[in-house]
N, C-alpha and C positions, 0 to 999 in steps of 0.2 A: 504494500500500500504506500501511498503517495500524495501527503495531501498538495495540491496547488493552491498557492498562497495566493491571496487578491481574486480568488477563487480556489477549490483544492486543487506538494508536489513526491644447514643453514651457514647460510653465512654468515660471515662477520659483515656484510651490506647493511649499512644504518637501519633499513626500514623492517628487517625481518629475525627472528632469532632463529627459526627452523623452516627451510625451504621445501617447496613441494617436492613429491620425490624426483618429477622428471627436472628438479633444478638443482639439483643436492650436489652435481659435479660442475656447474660453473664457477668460473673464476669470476673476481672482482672486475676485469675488463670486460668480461662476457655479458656482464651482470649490467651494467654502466647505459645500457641502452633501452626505451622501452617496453620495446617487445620481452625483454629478460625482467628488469622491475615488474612487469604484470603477470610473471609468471611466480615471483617470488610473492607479489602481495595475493596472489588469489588462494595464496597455502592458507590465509586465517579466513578466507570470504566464506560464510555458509546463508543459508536460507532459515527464515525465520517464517515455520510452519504450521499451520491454526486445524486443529483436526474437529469438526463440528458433530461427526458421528462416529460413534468408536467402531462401528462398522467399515469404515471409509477410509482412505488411505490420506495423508493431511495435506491440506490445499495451504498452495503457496503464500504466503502474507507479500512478503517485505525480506528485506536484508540485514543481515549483520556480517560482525568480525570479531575474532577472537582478542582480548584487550588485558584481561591479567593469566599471572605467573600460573595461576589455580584454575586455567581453563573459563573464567569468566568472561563473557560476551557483552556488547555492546549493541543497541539497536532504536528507533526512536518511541518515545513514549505512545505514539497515535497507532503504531502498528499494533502492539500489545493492548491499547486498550480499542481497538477495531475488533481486534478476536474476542476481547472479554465481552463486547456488547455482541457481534455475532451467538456467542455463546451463551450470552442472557445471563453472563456473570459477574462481579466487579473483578478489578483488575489486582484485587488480593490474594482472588482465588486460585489465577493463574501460576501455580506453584508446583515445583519439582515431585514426581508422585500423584497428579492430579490428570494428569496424559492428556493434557489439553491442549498445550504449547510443546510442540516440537525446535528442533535444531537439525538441518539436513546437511550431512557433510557430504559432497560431490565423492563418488568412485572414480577411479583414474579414466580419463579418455582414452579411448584404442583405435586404431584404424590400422589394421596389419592384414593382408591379404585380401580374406573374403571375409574380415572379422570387425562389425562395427559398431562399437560399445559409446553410449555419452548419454547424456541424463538420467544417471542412475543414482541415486542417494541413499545412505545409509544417519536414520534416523536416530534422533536422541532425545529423549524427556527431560525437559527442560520445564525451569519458570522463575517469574518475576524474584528478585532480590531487593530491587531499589530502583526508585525514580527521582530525577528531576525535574520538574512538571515545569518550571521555569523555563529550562532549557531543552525541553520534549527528546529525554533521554530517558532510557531503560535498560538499566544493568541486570541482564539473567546468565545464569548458571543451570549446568545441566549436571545430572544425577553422578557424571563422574566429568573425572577431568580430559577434556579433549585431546589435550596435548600427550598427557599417559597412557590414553587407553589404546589399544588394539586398533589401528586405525585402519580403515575401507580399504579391501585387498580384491583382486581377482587374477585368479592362476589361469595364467596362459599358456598350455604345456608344461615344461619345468620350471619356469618363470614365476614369480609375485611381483605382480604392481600395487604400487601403496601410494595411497595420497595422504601425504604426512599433513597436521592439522599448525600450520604456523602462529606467531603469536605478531602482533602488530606493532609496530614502533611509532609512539606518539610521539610529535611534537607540539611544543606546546608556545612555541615561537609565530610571530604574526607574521604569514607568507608575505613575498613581496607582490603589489599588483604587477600583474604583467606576467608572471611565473606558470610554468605550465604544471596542470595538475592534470590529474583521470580519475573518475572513479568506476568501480565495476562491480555489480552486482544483477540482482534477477527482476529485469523489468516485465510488465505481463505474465508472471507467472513465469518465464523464461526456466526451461531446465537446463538450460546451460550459462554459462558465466557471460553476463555482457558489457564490454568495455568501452566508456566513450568519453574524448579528451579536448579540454582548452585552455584556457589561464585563468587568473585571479582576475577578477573585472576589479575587486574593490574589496579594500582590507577594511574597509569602515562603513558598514551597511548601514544608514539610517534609517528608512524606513519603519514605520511599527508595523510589527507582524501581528495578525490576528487572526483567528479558526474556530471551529467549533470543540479543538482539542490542544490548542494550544495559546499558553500564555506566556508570555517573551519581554521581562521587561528592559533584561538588558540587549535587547534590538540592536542598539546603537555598535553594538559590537559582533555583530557575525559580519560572517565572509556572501559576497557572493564571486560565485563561476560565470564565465561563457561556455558552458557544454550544456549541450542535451541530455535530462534523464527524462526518467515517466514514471508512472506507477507502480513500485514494486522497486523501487533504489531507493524509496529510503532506508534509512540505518547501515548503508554503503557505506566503505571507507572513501574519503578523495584525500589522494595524494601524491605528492611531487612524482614526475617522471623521470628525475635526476636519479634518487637514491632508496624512494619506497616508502618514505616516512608518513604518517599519515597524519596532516594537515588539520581534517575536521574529519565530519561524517554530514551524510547525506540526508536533507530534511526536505527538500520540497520542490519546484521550481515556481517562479512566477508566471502567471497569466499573463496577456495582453490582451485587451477589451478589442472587438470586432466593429467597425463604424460602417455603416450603411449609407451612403448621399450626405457625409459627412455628421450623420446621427449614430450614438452610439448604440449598443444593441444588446443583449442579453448574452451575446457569444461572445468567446475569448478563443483564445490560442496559447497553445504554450510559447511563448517568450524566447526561448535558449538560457534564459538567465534564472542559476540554480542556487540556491540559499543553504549556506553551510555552516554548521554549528563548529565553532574551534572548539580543538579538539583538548585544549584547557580545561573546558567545563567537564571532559570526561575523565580526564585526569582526578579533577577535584573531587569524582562522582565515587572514581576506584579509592582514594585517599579517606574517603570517610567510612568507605564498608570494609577497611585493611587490606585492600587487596593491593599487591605488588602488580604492577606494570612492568613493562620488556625491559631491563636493564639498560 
């Protein structure tokens, strides 16, 4: 999910502490490019999953990323609490053991002869720890830790592919405008990972935000992007295409109003211009619940 605002939107490499497996033998040179940084940041990227009937297998929300030492995830408050009103529940209930809120970690992609594996996910019970409703964050945790656990394998002949679950490297630094970022995650329900990149428009957003899920009083202080997302990127990482770091997370894009014979109209359009929460506020988010962040 995605609200539109003004309408509803390992290496030693700085950004990553554990790389996905098919990145686990690049070098620092290799890495420096990025096509290679997207392949290191999409080790922590997972889907953030709302199961409405325990019959059913869980329909896609929104995004997140892995953010503390202890397998702790990050993702925006409106997605978790879109599932809890889907589900006719408050967003207290949303808890670890309660099989409501999923976590999907992607299985490795294949394409080897006559063999073609990709949107496959291997599920995890998750739920709510903490929010900041200020800044439409939501800190969940899943019944084990991601980074520990056994992670999404499929044997190819004698071979195991593994997509190792990486951890994100915040910064907590105010981008410069003009600096290129990307963010990537599951727009449309996408079962695959989707990537799309521009620069900082502007390190000092003024604007006041408002929604019917969100309340932002320090406005004056997010980021906005020139890239495209949609529905299903929030709780995305964006982050630098130099080294991986992750910048903010992804909350929304702006509308632009539709004018007709120079009258305006009830339609909008998405804008390109995407509204980013620094990634400060989720630092301060991990710091109150003790959770350690990437070294």
């Amino acid at each position: 999910m995605l609200i539109a605002l003004i309408a509803e939107a390992s290496m030693a490499l700085p950004g990553f502490a554990r790389p996905a497996a098919n990145a686990q033998q690049r070098s620092h040179g290799e890495a420096a490019n990025f096509a290679g940084v997207t392949q290191l940041v999409r080790a922590s990227i997972v889907q953030i999953e709302c199961r409405t009937n325990p019959h059913e297998r869980p329909v896609t929300e929104a995004t997140g990323f892995v953010v503390g030492q202890d397998g702790s995830l990050i993702t925006m408050r409106h997605v978790v609490h879109a599932c809890a009103t889907k589900l006719k529940v408050s967003d207290s209930d949303l808890k670890v053991g309660k099989r409501l809120l999923y976590v999907g970690i992607p299985q490795p992609n294949i394409e080897s002869h006559n063999l073609l594996i990709h949107g496959s996910f291997t599920g995890y019970d998750a739920g709510v720890v903490d929010e900041d409703i200020a800044h439409d964050l939501a800190l969940i945790r899943t019944a084990q830790n991601l980074l520990t656990a056994e992670p999404p394998s499929i044997m190819i002949g004698s071979q195991m592919l593994r997509h190792e679950v990486g951890l994100a490297k915040l910064s907590d630094a105010r981008p410069e405008e003009g600096s290129t970022v990307a963010t990537s995650g599951y727009p449309f329900s996408s079962l695959v990972l989707v990537t799309t990149f521009g620069y900082i428009a502007s390190s000092w957003e003024i604007n006041e935000l408002s929604g019917p899920d969100i309340s932002a009083p320090d406005a004056h202080d997010f980021y906005l992007g020139n890239f495209t997302v949609n529905g299903g990127n929030s709780g995305g990482p964006v982050y630098s295409t130099k080294d991986g770091t992750v910048i903010g997370i992804c909350q929304a894009y702006l509308n632009a109003p539709v004018f007709l014979n120079q009258a305006p109209t009830n339609l909008t359009y998405n804008s390109g211009l995407t509204v980013i929460i620094p990634a400060r506020y989720i630092t301060e988010l991990l710091k109150k619940n003790n959770v350690k962040p990437s070294p």
